[in-house]
C-alpha positions in Angstrom: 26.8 50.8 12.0 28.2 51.1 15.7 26.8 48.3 17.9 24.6 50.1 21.2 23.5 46.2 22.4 26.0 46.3 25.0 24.9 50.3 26.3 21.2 49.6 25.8 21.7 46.4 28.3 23.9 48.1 30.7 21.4 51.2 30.9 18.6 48.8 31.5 20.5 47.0 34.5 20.6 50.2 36.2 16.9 51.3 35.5 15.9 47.8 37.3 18.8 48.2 40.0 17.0 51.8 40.8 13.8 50.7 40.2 14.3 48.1 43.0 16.2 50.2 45.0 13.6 52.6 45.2 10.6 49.7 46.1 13.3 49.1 48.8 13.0 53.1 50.2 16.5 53.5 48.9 17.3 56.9 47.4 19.1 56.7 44.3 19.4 60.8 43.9 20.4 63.2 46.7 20.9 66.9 47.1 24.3 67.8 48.2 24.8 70.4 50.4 26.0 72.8 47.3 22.3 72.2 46.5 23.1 70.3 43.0 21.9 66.9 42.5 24.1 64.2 42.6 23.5 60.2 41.8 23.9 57.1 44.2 26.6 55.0 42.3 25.1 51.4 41.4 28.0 49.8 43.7 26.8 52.0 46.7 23.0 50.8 45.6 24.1 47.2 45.5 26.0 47.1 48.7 23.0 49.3 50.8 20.3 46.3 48.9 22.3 43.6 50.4 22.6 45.0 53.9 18.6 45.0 53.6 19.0 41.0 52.4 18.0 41.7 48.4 20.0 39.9 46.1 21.1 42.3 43.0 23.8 39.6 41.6 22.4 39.3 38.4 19.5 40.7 36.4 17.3 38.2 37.0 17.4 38.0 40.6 16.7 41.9 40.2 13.6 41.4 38.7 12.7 39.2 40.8 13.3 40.7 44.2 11.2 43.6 42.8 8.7 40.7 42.2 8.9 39.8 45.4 8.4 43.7 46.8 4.8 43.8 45.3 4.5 40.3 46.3 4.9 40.7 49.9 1.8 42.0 51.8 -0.2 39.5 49.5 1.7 36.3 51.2 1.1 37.6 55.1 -2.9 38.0 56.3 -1.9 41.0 58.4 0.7 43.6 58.2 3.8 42.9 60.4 2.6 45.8 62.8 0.0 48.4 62.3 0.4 52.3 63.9 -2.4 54.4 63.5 -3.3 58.0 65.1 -5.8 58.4 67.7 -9.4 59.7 66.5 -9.4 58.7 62.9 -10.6 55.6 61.1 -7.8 53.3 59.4 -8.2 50.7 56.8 -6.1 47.5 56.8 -5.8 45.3 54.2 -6.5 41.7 55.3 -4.9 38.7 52.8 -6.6 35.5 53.0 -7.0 32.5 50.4 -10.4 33.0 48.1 -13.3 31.4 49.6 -12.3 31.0 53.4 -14.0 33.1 56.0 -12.2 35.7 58.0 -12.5 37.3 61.4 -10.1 40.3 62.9 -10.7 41.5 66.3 -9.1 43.5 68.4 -7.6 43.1 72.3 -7.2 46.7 73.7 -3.8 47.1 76.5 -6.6 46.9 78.9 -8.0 43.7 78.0 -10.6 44.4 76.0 -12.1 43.0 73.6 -13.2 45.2 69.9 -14.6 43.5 67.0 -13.5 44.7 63.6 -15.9 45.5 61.0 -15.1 44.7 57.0 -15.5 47.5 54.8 -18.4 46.9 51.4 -15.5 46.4 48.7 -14.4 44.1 46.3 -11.8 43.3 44.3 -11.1 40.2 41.9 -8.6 37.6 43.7 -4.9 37.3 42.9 -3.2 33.9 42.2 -0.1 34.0 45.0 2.3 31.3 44.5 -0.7 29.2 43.3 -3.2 30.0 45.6 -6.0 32.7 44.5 -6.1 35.5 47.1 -8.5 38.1 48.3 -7.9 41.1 49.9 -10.1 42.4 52.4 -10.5 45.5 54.2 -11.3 46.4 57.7 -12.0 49.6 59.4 -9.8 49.7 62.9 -12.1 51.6 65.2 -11.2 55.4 65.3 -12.5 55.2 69.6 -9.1 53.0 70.3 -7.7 54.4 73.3 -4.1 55.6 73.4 -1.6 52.5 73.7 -0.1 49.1 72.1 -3.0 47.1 71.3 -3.4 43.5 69.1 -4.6 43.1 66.0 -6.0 39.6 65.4 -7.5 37.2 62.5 -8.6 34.3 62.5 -8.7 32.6 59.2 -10.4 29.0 59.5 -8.0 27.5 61.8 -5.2 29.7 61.0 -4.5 32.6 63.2 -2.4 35.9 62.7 -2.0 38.6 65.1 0.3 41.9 65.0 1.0 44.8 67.2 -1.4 47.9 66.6 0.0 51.2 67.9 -2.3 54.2 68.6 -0.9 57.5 69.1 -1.2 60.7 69.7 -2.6 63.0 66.9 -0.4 66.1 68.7 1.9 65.4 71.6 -0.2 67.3 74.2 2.7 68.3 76.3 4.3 70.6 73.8 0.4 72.2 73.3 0.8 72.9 77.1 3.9 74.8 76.0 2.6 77.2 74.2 1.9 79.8 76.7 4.4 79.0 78.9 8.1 80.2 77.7 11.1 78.8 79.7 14.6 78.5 79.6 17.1 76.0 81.0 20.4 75.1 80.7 22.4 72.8 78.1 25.1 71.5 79.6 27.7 68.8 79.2 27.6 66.3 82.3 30.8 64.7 82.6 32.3 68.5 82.4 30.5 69.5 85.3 32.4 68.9 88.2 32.1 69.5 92.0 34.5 69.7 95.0 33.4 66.5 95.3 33.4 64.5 91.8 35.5 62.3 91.1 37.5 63.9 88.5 33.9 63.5 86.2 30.5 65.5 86.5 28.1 62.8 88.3 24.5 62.5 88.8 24.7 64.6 92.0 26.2 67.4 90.3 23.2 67.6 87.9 21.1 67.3 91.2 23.0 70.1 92.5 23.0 71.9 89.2 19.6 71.5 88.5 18.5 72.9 92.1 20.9 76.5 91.4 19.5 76.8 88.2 16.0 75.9 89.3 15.8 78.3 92.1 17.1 80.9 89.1 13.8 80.5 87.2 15.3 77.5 84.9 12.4 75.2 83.5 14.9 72.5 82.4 18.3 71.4 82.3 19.3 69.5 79.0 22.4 67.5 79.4 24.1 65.3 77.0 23.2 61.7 76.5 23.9 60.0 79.3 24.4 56.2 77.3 26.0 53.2 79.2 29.7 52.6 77.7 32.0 49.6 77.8 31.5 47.8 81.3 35.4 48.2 82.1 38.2 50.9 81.1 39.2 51.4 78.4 35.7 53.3 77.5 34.4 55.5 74.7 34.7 59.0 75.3 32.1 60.1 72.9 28.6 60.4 74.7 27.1 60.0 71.1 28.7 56.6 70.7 27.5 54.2 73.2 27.4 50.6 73.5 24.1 51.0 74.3 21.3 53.7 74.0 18.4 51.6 76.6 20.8 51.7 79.7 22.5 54.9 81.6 26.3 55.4 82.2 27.5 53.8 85.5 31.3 56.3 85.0 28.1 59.3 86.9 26.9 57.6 89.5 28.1 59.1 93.4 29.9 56.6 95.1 29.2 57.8 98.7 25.1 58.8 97.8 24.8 54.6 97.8 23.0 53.9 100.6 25.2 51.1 101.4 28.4 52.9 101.5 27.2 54.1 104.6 27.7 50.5 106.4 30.9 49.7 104.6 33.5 48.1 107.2 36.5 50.9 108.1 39.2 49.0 105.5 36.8 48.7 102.6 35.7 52.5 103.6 39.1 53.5 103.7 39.9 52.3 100.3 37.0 54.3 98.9 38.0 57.0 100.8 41.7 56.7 99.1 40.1 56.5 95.7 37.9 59.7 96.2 40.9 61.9 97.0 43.5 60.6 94.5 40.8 62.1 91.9 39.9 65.4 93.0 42.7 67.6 92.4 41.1 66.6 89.1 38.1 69.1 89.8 40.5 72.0 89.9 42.2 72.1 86.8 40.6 72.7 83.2 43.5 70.1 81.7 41.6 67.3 79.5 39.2 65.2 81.1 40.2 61.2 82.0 37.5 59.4 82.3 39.2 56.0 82.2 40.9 56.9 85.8 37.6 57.4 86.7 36.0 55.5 86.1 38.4 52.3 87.0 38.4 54.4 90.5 34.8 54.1 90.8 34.3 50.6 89.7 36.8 49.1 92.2 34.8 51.2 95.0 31.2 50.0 93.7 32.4 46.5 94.1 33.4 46.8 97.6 29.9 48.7 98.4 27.9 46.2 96.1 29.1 43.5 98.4 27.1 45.0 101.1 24.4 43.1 103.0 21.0 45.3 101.6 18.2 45.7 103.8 15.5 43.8 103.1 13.6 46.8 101.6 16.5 47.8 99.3 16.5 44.0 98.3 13.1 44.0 97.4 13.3 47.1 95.7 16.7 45.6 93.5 14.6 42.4 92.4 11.4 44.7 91.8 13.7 47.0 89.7 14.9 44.0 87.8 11.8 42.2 87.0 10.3 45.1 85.3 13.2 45.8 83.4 12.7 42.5 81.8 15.0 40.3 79.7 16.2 43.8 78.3 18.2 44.0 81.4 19.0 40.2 82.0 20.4 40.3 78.4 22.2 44.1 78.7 23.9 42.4 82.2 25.1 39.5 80.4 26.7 41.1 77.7 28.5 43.3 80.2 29.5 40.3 82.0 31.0 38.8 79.0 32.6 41.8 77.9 34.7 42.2 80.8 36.3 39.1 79.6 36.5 39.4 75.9 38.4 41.2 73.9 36.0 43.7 71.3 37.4 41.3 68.5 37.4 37.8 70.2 36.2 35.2 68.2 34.1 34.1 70.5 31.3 37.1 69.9 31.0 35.9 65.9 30.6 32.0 66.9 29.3 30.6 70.2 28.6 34.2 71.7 26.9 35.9 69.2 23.9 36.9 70.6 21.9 36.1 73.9 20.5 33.3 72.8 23.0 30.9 71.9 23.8 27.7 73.8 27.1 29.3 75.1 25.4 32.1 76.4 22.9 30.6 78.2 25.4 28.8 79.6 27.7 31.8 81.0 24.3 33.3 82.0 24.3 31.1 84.9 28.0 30.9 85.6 28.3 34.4 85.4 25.0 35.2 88.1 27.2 37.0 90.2 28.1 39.7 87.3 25.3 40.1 85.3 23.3 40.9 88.9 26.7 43.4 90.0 25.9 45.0 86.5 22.2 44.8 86.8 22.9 46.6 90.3 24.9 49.2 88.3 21.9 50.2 86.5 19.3 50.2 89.8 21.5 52.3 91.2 22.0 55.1 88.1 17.8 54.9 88.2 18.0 55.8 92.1 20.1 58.6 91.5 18.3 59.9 88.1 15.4 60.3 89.9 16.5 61.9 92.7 17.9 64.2 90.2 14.6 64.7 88.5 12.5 65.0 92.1 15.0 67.8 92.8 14.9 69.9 89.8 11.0 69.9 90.2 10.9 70.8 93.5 13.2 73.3 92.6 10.1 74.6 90.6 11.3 73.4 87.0 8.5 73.0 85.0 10.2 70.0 82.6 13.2 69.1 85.0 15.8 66.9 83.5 15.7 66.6 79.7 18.0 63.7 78.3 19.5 63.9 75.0 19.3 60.3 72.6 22.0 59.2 70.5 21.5 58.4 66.8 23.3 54.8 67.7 25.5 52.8 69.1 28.9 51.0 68.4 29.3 48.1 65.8 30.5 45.7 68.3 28.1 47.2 71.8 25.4 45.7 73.3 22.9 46.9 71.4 24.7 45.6 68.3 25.2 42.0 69.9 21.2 42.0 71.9 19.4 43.7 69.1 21.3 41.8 66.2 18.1 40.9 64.3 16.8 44.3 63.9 20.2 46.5 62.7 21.6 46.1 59.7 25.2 45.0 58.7 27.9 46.1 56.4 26.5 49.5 56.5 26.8 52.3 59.3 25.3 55.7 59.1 26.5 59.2 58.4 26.2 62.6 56.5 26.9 63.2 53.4 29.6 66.2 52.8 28.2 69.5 54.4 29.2 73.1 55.1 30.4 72.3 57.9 32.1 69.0 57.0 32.3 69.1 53.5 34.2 65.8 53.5 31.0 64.1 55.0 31.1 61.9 58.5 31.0 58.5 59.1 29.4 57.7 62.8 30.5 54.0 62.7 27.2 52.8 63.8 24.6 50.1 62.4 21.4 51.6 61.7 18.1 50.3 62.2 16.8 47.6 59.7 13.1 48.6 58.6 11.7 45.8 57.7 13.1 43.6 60.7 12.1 46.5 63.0 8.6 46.9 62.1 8.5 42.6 62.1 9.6 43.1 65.5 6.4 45.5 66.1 8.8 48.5 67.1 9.2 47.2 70.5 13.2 47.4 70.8 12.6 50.9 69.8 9.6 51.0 72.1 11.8 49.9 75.5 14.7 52.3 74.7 12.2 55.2 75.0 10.7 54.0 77.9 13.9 53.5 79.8 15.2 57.4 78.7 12.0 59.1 79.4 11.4 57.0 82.9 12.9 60.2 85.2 12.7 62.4 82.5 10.6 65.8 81.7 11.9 65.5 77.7 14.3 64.0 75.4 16.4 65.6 72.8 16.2 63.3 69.8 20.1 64.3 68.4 19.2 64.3 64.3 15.6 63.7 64.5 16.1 63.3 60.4 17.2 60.2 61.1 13.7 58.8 62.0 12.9 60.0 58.1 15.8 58.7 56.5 19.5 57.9 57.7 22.7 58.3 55.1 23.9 54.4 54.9 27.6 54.1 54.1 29.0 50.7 53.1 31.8 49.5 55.1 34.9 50.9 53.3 33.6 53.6 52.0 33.8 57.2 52.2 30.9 59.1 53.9 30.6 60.8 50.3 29.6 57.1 48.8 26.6 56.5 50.9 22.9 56.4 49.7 19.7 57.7 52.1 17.4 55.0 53.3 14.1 55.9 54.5 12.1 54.7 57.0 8.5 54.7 57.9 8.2 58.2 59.6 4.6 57.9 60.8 5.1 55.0 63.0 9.0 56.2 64.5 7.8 59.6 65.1 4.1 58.4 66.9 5.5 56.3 68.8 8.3 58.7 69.9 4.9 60.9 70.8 3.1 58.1 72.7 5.7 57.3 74.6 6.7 60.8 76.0 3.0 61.6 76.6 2.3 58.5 78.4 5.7 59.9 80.6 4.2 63.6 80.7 7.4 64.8 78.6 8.1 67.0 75.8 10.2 65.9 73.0 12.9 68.3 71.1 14.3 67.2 67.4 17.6 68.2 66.5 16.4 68.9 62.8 19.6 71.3 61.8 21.5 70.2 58.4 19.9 69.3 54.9 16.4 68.0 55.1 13.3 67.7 53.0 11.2 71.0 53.1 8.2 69.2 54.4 10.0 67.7 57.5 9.7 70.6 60.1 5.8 71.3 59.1 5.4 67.9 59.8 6.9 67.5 63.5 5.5 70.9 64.1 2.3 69.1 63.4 2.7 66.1 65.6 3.8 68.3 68.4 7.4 67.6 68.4 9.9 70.7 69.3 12.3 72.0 66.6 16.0 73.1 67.1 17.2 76.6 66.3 20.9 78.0 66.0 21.0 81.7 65.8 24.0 81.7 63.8 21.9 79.1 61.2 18.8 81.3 60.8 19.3 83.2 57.6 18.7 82.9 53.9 20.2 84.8 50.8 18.6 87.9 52.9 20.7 87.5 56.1 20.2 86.7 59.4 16.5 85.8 60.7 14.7 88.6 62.5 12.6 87.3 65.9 9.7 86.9 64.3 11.1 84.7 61.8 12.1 82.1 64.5 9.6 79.1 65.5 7.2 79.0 68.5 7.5 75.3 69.1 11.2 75.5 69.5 14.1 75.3 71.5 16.1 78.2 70.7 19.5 79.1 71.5 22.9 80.8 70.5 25.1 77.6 70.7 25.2 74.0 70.1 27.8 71.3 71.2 29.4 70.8 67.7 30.4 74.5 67.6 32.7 75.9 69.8 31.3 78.1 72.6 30.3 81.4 71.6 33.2 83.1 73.3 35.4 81.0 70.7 33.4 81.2 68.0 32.9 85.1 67.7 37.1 84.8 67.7 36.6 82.3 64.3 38.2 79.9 66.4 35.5 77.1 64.1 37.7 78.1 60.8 41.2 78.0 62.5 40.4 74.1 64.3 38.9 72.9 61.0 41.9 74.4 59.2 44.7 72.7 61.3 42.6 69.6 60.9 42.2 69.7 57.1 38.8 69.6 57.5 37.8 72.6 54.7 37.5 72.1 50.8 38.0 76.3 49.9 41.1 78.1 50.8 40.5 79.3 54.7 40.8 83.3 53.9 37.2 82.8 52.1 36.0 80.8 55.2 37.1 83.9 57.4 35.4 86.3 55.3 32.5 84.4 55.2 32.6 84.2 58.9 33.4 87.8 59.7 30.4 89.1 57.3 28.2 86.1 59.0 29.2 87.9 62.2 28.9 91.6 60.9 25.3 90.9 60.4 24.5 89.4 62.9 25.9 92.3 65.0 24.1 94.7 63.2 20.3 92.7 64.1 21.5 92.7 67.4 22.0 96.4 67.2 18.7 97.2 65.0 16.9 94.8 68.0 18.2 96.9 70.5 19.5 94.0 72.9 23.1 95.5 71.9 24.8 99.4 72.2 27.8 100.3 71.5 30.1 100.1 73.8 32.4 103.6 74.6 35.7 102.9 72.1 38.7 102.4 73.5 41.5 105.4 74.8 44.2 103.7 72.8 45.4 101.3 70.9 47.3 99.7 74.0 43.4 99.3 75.8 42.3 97.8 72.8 44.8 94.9 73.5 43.8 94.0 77.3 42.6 91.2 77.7 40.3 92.1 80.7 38.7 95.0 78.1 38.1 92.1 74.8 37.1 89.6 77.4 34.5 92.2 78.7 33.4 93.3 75.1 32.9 89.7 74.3 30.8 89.0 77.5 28.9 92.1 76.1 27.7 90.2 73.1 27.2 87.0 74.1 24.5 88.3 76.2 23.1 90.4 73.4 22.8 87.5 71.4 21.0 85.8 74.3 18.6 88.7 74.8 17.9 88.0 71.1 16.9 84.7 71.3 14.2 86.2 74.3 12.7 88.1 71.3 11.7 85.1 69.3 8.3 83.2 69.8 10.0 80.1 70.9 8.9 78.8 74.0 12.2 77.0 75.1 15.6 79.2 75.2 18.7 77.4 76.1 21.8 78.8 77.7 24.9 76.9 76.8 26.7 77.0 80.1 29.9 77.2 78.3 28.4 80.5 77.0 27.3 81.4 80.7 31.3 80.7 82.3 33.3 82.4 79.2 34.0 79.1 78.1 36.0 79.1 74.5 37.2 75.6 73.8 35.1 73.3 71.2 33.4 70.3 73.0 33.3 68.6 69.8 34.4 69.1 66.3 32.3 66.9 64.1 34.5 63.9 61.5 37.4 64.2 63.8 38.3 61.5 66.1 42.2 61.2 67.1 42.5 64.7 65.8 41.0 66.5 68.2 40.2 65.8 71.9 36.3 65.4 71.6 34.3 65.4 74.6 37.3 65.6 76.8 36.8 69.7 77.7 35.7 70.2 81.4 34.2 73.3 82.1 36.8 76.3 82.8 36.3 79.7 81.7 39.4 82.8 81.9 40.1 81.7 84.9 39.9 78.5 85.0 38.1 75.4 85.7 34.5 76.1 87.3 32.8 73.8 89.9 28.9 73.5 90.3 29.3 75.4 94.0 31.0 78.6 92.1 28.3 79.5 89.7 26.3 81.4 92.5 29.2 83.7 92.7 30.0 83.6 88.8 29.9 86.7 87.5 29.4 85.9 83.9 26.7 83.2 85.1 24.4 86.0 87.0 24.8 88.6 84.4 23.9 86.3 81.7 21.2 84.3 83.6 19.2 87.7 85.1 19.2 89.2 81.7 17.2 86.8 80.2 15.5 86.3 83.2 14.8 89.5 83.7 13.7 90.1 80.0 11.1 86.8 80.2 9.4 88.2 83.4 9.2 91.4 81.5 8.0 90.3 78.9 5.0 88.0 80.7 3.6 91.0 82.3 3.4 93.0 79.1 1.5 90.5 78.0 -0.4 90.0 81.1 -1.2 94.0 80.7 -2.1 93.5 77.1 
């Protein structure tokens, strides 16, 4: 008879490695994007436990981290934080020793003081570690006012507090939506130049940009995140991989819009002056985009003008700016300062530098003064000039104004990575699995959140970066709002295909994401495109937060979505940044750059012919919709190869497709301004990096580049921009008539 001993035991290690993993929140199963069910391997599930600090080395300790799972509320009094929604009663489970006499109270943001009443219940005590335990419950107050709040107990001598969150049942600011349909602009920043950028799209160009479109009818202008990079050349291109996602980008501030550039002497001027002009032939061409000139440019003329004597209202303003910024700042400074003198890989950041704390650190926090307050400066001055941005576009009679777009994360070896250490995990970074549009998955080399030490931490790192994004802001963009449900954890060395989801606890990320952009009178958009659970969009829809159409993505087995099929709380537009503009993708320009890059898994004549049907049907919807005619054909077969007569038919269907999205409930509509210029070049081709220029495309259409001051007199831009203009207003007084 054969011997199974050895099969039985191996089965059973991996029923108690998945039986942990899941107590953990790790998936062991996931769909793939072919919709077949495929298994986490057990080396994946081991790696993903250990960035989370369980030991799976042996059987035994298995068994007993899952021990230690149940185990843990039991050996705390309170939770480690405690997030609740406003207007309903919530229960919390209070742990003290058998026979000692507990109290929980409340102190309200304001200062007030709420008792906490315990619920009529019983249960027989628990032995924990040796000591038998009660559980008690306690009914937090459904009258709590909006806001971060402490949750206390006192336990005979022995006293526990945690954070306790309340927040908003429905974020009122999309409710106020509802009836009010607007579209705006999505734009790329550092592509948008001026006469007078330096070679990159600035802050006053979005001012600028913001007032044209504004005065147009715009209710918004959504621009790319706008992240702080490395602190000296060279930096990261890629807007979605910052060193930090709490502090803004110094490469878009406007030199000569400082204040004090104004009382620069003549030779400090002069350099400026020098640095200015060597960069804006820059603005005229559509050749790739360098930021590293610059922003080296712009970082030798800020320390000329950050030497100048402030008055002593700017100087009060600096220090004000700094002290409510907190040690976030003082610790984000630092870490610049530092930076600028070692090397990504220096030894020093793993030893006596390896986070803000450390004896070293403190000690280059006083030795460095000078640079941490010339990078603290940096920051006030990107807050002067965002609000003046945001003041602008409402005055320009924008409803939401500036909408900023968040990053999923940040770099491995950034600021956040070295400040927020204690709260990210390691030896993991986060992904997507294999897709249809990346069907060899994509690794975003960045260290995800740690749930456990994030909620210990009473969400308040996550807290302060929304509060710093939404502080001149009318929305935010959250870019894959999935990942506040669960993020795709790759181990270091792996391929994205050998990752594992992690999830996360979805009710506190996504109410305090609410909180926080009501308290700033802000809407909030999810980017919720790719695979998700079924029940994630009801679920946002029901807290208030904004989904994210694609025309080209709504269909099914039946084709493409008709209007009425599309969302009401929803952006809704024709393009998105990881396509290429419409222009190029109507030419299947998507399967020719993912063919050169090797990027496709089928041979590429299927992925045409799945692209030219996509397109035929789409064509035909716009035609049933009657936003497009047919144009009169051609004479001959020589005018069907001018370039002037396909470059008219295209601009012909890109506003068709645009008049389309006007049909549709949703109340935000975005205009890619690639789309609005004739732009064709891909911004961004997702799981490419040296392969393709990401994020280096300035904005150009046929005939080259395109400055902020030119889109008045763009033909492409008006046409596009009155037609679904022109289409809203019509639309509002037919319903005004109604």
């Amino acid at each position: 008879m054969a011997d199974h001993t050895g099969i039985d035991q191996t089965e059973n290690s991996q029923a108690l490695l998945r039986e942990l993993a899941a107590a953990h929140g790790v998936g062991t199963v996931f769909q793939g994007w072919d919709g077949a069910e495929r298994k986490v391997s057990d080396a994946t599930l081991k790696t993903v436990l250990g960035a989370l600090g369980v030991d799976t080395d042996t059987d035994e300790g298995i068994r007993a981290a899952i021990h230690d799972v149940e185990l843990a509320p039991w050996r705390r009094i309170l939770p480690p934080v405690v997030v609740v929604r406003e207007g309903q009663e919530f229960h919390v489970e209070v742990h003290v020793p058998q026979g000692k006499a507990v109290r929980v109270s409340i102190t309200s943001e304001d200062g007030l003081h709420h008792d906490v009443l315990q619920k009529d219940d019983w249960e027989e005590p628990r032995l924990i570690d040796g000591i038998p335990t009660i559980r008690a419950t306690f009914a937090i107050p459904e009258y709590l006012p909006l806001g971060w709040h402490t949750l206390q107990a006192d336990v005979e001598g022995t006293h526990a507090e945690c954070a306790l969150v309340v927040t908003p049942e429905i974020l009122k600011t999309s409710v106020d939506l509802a009836q009010n349909r607007s579209w705006g602009l999505l734009a790329q920043l550092y592509s948008v130049r001026s006469s007078r950028s330096w070679g990159i799209g600035d802050f006053s160009d979005l001012t600028d940009l913001a007032a044209i479109s504004g005065e147009d009818g715009a209710g918004f202008i959504l621009v790319n995140p706008l992240h702080a990079a490395e602190p000296r050349t060279p930096i990261e291109d890629s807007p979605y991989l910052p060193t930090t996602r709490r502090f803004f980008n110094p490469l878009y501030i406007r030199v000569e819009e400082i204040p004090e550039y104004a009382y620069l002497e003549p030779g400090s001027r002069a350099h400026v002056e020098k640095y200015a002009s060597q960069l804006y032939p820059a603005n005229q061409t559509s050749d790739l985009l360098d930021r590293n000139s610059s922003y080296g440019a712009k970082l030798a003329a800020l320390e000329l003008i950050f030497d100048v004597e402030r008055s002593a209202s700017r100087s009060r303003q600096f220090e004000r700016f700094r002290a409510d910024q907190g040690a976030g700042l003082a610790d984000f400074a630092l870490w610049c300062a530092l930076a600028e003198r070692l090397h990504p890989s220096a030894p020093e950041w793993r030893a006596e530098a390896a986070s803000p704390s450390t004896p070293y650190s403190n000690e280059q926090r006083e030795l460095l003064a000078d640079r941490v307050e010339f990078h603290s400066w940096l920051q006030w001055i990107c807050d002067q000039q965002l609000e003046s941005a945001q003041r602008v576009a409402k005055q320009s009679g924008m409803a939401l104004g500036v909408i900023h777009d968040l990053a999923v994360g940040v770099k491995t070896n950034g600021a956040d990575a070295w400040m927020l250490a204690d709260v990210l995990a390691h030896g993991v970074t986060v992904g997507a699995p294999p897709d249809m549009f990346n069907q060899q998955g994509q690794d975003w080399s960045q260290p995800p959140w740690h749930p456990a030490r994030l909620a210990e931490a009473g969400y308040a790192p996550y807290r302060d970066m929304l509060r710093t994004i939404l502080r001149h802001a009318g929305g935010v963009r959250v870019d894959h709002i999935l990942g506040l449900f669960r993020l795709w954890w790759i181990p270091k060395g792996s391929g994205p295909e050998q990752g594992a989801y992690v999830y996360y606890d979805h009710e506190a990320l996504i109410g305090i994401l609410a909180l926080e952009a009501q308290r700033a009178d802000a809407v909030v958009i999810g980017e919720d495109l790719g695979v998700f659970e079924p029940w994630v969009r009801g679920y946002l829809s029901e807290r208030g937060i904004f989904g994210t159409s694609i025309l080209w993505f709504e269909q099914d087995a039946g084709g493409p979505f008709v209007p009425d099929r599309y969302r009401q709380q929803c952006l809704t537009s024709v393009n998105t940044h990881d396509l290429p503009p419409t222009a190029g993708y109507l030419a299947g320009e998507h399967v020719t750059l993912r063919e050169s890059l090797g990027l496709l898994r089928r041979p590429v004549e299927e992925e045409r012919a799945e692209a030219a049907a996509e397109q035929k049907a789409v064509l035909a919807l716009l035609r049933e919709q009657g936003v497009l005619l047919d144009a009169p054909g051609p004479r001959n077969r020589q005018d069907q190869q001018e370039p002037a007569l396909r470059q008219q038919e295209i601009q012909r269907i890109v506003e068709a497709l645009y008049a389309f999205t006007v049909l549709t409930p949703s109340s935000l509509l975005g205009i890619a301004l690639v789309d609005a210029v004739g732009e064709t070049r891909t911004q961004n081709q997702p799981g490419t990096h040296e392969q393709y220029p990401n994020w280096c495309i300035p904005l150009a259409g046929p005939d080259g580049a395109v400055l902020v001051e030119d889109l008045d007199a763009n033909m492409r831009y008006r046409s596009l921009v009155d037609r679904v203009r022109n289409m809203l207003q019509e639309g509002a007084r037919r319903q005004l008539g109604e």
